[in-house]
C-alpha positions as CSV (number, residue, x, y, z in Angstrom):
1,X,177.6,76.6,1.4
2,X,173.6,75.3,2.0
3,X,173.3,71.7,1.9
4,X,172.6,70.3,-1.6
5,X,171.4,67.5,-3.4
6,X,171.7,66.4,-6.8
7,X,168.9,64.0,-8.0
8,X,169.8,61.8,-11.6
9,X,167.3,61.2,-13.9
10,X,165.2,58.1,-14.5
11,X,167.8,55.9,-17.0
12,X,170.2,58.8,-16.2
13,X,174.0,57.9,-16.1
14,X,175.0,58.8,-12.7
15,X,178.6,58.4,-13.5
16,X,178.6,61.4,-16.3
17,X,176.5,63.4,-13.3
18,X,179.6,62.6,-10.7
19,X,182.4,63.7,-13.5
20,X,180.1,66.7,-14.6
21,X,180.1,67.7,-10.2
22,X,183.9,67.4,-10.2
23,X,184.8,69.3,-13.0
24,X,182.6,72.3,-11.5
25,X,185.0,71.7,-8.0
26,X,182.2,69.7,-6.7
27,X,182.9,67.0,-4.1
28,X,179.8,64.5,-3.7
29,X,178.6,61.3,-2.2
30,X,176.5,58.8,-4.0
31,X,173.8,57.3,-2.4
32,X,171.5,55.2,-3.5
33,X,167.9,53.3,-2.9
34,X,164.4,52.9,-4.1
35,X,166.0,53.0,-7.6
36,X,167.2,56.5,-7.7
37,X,170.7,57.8,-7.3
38,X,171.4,60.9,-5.5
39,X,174.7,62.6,-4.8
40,X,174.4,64.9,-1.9
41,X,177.2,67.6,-2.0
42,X,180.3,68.1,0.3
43,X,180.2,71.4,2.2
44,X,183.5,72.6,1.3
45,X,183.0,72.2,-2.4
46,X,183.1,75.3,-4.6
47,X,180.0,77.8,-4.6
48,X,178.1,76.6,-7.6
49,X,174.7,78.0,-8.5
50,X,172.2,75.4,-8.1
51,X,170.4,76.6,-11.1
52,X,173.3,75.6,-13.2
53,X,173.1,72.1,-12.0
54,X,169.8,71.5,-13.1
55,X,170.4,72.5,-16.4
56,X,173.4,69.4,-16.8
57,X,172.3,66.5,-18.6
58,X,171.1,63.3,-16.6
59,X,170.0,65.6,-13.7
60,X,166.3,65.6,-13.3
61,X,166.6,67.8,-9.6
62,X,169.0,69.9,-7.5
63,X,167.7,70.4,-3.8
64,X,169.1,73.2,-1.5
65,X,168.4,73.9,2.5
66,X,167.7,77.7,3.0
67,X,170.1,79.6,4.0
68,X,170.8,80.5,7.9
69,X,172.0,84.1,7.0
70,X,169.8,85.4,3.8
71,X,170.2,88.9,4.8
72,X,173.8,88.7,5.0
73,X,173.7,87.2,1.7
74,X,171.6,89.9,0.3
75,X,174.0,92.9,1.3
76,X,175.7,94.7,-1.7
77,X,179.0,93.7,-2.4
78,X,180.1,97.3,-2.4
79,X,179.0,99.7,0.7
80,X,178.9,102.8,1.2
81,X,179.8,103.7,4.9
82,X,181.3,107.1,5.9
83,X,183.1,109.0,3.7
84,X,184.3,105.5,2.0
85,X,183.0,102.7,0.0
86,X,184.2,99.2,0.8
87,X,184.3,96.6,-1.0
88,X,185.4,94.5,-4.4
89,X,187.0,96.7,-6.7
90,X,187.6,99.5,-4.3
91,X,191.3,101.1,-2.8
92,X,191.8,98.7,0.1
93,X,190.2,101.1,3.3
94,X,192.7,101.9,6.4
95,X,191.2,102.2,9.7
96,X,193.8,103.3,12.2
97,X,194.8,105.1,15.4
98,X,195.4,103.7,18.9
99,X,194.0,101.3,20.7
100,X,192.7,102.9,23.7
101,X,192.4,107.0,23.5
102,X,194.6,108.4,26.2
103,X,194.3,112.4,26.1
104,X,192.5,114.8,23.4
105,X,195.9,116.2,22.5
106,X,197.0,112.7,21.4
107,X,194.2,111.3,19.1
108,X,194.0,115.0,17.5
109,X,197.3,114.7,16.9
110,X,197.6,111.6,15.4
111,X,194.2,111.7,13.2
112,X,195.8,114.6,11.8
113,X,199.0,112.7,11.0
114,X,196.6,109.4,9.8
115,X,194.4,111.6,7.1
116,X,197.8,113.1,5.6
117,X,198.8,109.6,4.7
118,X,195.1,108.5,3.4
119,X,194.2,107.1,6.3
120,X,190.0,107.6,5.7
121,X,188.9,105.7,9.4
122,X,190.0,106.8,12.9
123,X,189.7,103.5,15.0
124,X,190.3,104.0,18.9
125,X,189.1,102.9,22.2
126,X,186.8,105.1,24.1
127,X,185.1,102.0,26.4
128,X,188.4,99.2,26.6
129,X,187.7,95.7,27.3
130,X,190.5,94.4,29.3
131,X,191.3,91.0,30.7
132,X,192.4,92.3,34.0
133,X,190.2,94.3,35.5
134,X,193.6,96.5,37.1
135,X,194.6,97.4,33.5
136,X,193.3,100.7,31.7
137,X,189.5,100.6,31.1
138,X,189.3,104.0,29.1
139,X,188.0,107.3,29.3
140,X,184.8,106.3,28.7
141,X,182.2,109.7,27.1
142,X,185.0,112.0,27.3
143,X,187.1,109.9,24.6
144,X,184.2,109.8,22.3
145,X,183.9,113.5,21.9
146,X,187.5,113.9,21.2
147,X,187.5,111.0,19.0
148,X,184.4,112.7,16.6
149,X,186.3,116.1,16.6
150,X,189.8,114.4,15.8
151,X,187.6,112.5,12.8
152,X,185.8,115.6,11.9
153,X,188.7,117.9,11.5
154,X,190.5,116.0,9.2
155,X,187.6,114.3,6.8
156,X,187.9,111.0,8.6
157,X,185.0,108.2,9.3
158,X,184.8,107.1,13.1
159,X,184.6,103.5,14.3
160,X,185.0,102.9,18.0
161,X,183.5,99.6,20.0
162,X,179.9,99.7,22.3
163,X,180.8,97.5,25.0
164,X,177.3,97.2,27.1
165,X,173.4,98.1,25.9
166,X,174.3,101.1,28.5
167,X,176.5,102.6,25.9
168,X,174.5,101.9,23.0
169,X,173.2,105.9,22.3
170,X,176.8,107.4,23.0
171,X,178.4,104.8,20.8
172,X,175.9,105.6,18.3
173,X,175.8,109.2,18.3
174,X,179.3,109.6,17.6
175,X,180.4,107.0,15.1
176,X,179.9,106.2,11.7
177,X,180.9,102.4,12.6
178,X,179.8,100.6,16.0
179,X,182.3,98.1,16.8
180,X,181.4,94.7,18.2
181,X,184.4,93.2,20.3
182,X,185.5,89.8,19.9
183,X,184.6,89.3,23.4
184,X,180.9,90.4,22.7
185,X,180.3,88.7,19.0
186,X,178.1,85.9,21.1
187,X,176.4,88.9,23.2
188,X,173.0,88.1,21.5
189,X,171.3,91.2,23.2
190,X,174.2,93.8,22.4
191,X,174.1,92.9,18.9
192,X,169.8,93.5,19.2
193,X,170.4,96.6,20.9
194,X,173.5,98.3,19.0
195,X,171.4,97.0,15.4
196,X,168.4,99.1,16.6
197,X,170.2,102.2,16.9
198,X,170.6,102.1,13.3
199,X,174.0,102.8,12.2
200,X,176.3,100.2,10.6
201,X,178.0,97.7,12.5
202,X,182.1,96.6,12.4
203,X,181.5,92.8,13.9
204,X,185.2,91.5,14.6
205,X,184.7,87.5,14.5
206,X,185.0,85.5,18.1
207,X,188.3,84.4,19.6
208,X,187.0,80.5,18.6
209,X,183.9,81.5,16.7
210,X,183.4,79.2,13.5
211,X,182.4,81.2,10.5
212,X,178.7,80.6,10.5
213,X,178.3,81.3,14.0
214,X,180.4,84.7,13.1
215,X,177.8,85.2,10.2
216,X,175.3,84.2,11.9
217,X,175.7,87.1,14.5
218,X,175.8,89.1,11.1
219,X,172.5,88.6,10.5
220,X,171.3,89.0,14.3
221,X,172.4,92.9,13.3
222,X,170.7,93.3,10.3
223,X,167.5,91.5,11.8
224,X,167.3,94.2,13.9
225,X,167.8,97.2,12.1
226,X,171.6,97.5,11.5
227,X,171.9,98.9,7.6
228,X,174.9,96.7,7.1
229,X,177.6,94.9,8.4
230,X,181.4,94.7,7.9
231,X,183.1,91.4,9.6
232,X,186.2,91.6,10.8
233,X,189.0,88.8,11.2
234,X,191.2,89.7,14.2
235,X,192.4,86.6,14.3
236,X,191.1,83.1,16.4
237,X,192.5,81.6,20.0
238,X,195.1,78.7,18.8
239,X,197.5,76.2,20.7
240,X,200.4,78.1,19.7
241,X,201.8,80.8,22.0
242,X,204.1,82.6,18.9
243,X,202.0,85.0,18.1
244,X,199.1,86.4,20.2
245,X,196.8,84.9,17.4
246,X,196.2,82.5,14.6
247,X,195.0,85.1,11.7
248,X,192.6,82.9,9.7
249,X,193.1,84.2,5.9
250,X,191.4,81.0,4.3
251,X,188.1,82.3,6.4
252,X,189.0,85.8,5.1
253,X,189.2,84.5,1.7
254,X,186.0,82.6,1.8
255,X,184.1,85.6,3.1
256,X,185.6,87.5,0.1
257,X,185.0,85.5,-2.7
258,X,182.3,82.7,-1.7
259,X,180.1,84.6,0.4
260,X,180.9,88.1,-1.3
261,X,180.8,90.1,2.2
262,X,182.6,93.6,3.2
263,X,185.6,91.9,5.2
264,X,188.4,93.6,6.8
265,X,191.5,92.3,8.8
266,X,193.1,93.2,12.2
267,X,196.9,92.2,11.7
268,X,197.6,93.8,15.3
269,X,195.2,92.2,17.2
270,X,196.0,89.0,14.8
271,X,199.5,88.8,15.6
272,X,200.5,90.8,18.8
273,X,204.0,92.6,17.1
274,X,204.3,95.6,15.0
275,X,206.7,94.3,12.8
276,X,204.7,91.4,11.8
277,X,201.8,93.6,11.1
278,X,203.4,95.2,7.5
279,X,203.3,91.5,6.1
280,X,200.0,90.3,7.3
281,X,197.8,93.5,6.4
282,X,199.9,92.9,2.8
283,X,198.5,89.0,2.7
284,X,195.2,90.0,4.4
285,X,194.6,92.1,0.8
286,X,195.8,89.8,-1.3
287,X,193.3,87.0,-0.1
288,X,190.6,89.1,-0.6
289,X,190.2,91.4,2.5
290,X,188.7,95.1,1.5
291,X,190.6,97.2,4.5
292,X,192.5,96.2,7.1
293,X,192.3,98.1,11.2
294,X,196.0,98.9,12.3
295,X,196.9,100.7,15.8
296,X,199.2,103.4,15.9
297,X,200.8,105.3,18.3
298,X,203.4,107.5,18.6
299,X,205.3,106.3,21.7
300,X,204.3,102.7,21.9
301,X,206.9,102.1,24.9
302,X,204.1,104.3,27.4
303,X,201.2,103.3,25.5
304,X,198.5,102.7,28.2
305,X,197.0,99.3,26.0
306,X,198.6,97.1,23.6
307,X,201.8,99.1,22.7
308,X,203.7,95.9,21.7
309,X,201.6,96.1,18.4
310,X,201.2,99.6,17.9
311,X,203.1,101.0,14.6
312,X,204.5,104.1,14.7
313,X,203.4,106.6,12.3
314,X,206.6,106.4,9.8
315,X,206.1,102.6,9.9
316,X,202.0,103.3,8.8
317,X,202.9,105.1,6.4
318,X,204.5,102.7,4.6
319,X,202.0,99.8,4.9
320,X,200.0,102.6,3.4
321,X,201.5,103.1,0.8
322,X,202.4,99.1,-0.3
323,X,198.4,99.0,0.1
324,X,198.4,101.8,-3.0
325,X,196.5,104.3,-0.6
326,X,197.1,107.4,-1.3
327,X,196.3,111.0,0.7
């Protein structure tokens, strides 16, 4: 939340302003000098109007800082992106597929298998980002055709990642979302360039980005001409080695229901193991989250990225399901 400060009135009783704070979920210091008393606001208070402070008796002035994201405040809760809308109140929204595309045959065949279930986003790697630079990069322009058709013949939106200004146009033309990688949330200039293109951006949060500076790169896209944005948690770098990463639900949560943002989880990427995906997408809903992005593939064993973590179609199906989708 913006900084605030809560001013008591000449005579006031600063004591009935304190209890009045803490009954709203209001943590505050007191300070005091030149024969006021002020309590300035703790930043992981509740979200409190400040309007509704003034009004309390005793309090003659309630002071915010502006906020360092107002057009990411300013998005509607609910959006309509695709062929879905996201957002409070909505079916929980399923992106899936695999995580790099390896043949046309394959992503046809499984977007078929994905809209059956109610699956309404084909997610997939055209342009991979790898750690090694040995390991499978993608097929590059050729996957992003066969990813539209696959998303086209069966009613499905598209959202697939734009790695490099280079890509920006292709990226564009072909999907309804433009991924930002984790890797790139900090790429200043991508997120200028992929904004300007004008379609709506999927921003997955940094491996050890804090959530302003993930918000923050939220409003860098809609500075620049991105209609909206939905922010994905894929889950932060942590000391622990047990799973591939620490899924952060309370920053899912506080997206959700403090900031009121579109927010959707990656369990896969979040945990690194199929079978631990089921109960995370599960918890990722019930803190708030809107959709969650799950890979998929139908032999994970020769997958040619991140098989560990891919589900199998049956096993989809039913996190599918236990989310209340249906086809």
């Amino acid at each position: 939340m913006s900084a605030m400060i809560v001013t008591v009135r000449q005579g006031g009783d600063p004591d009935r302003v304190r209890r009045a704070l803490v009954e709203r979920g209001l943590w505050a210091k007191r300070l005091e000098g030149a024969g006021r008393v002020q309590f300035v606001v703790a930043a992981h208070s509740a979200q409190v109007p400040a309007d509704g402070l003034g009004d309390l008796p005793d309090v003659e002035l309630v002071t915010t800082s502006a906020s360092a994201h107002p057009l990411v405040d300013a998005m509607p809760e609910v959006l309509e992106v695709g062929p879905v809308r996201l957002g409070p109140g909505q079916v929980p929204v399923v992106f899936a597929g695999p995580c790099a595309v390896e043949s046309e045959e394959q992503v046809r065949r499984l977007a078929a298998s994905l809209a059956a279930m109610g699956v309404r986003f084909l997610r997939g790697g055209a342009f991979k980002p790898r750690t090694s630079p040995y390991e499978f990069q993608g097929k590059g322009q050729e996957a992003l055709r066969w990813l539209k058709r696959a998303a086209t013949e069966n009613g499905m939106g598209l959202v697939t990642e734009c790695m490099g200004v280079d890509e920006r146009d292709d990226v564009a033309e072909h999907a309804d979302l433009v991924q930002i990688g984790s890797r790139n949330m900090h790429n200043y200039a991508l997120l200028k360039s992929v904004a300007k293109a004008g379609r709506p951006v999927f921003l997955k949060r940094g491996m050890a980005a804090t959530v302003e500076e993930w918000l923050a790169a939220g409003e860098y896209c809609l500075l620049h001409g991105a209609p909206s944005v939905v922010f994905c948690e894929r889950g932060i770098r942590s000391f622990d080695p047990s799973t591939r990463n620490l899924v952060d639900l309370g920053a899912v949560a506080l997206l959700a229901h403090v900031h009121r943002v579109p927010v959707v989880v990656d369990p896969s990427h979040g945990t690194g193991r199929r079978d631990l995906v089921m109960p995370l997408a599960r918890a990722a809903v019930a803190a708030g989250a809107h959709g969650v992005m799950v890979e998929t593939h139908d032999d994970p064993g020769s997958a040619l990225s991140d098989g560990p973590q891919a589900m199998l179609p049956d096993q989809l199906a039913a996190l599918v399901r236990a989310l209340g989708v249906s086809p």
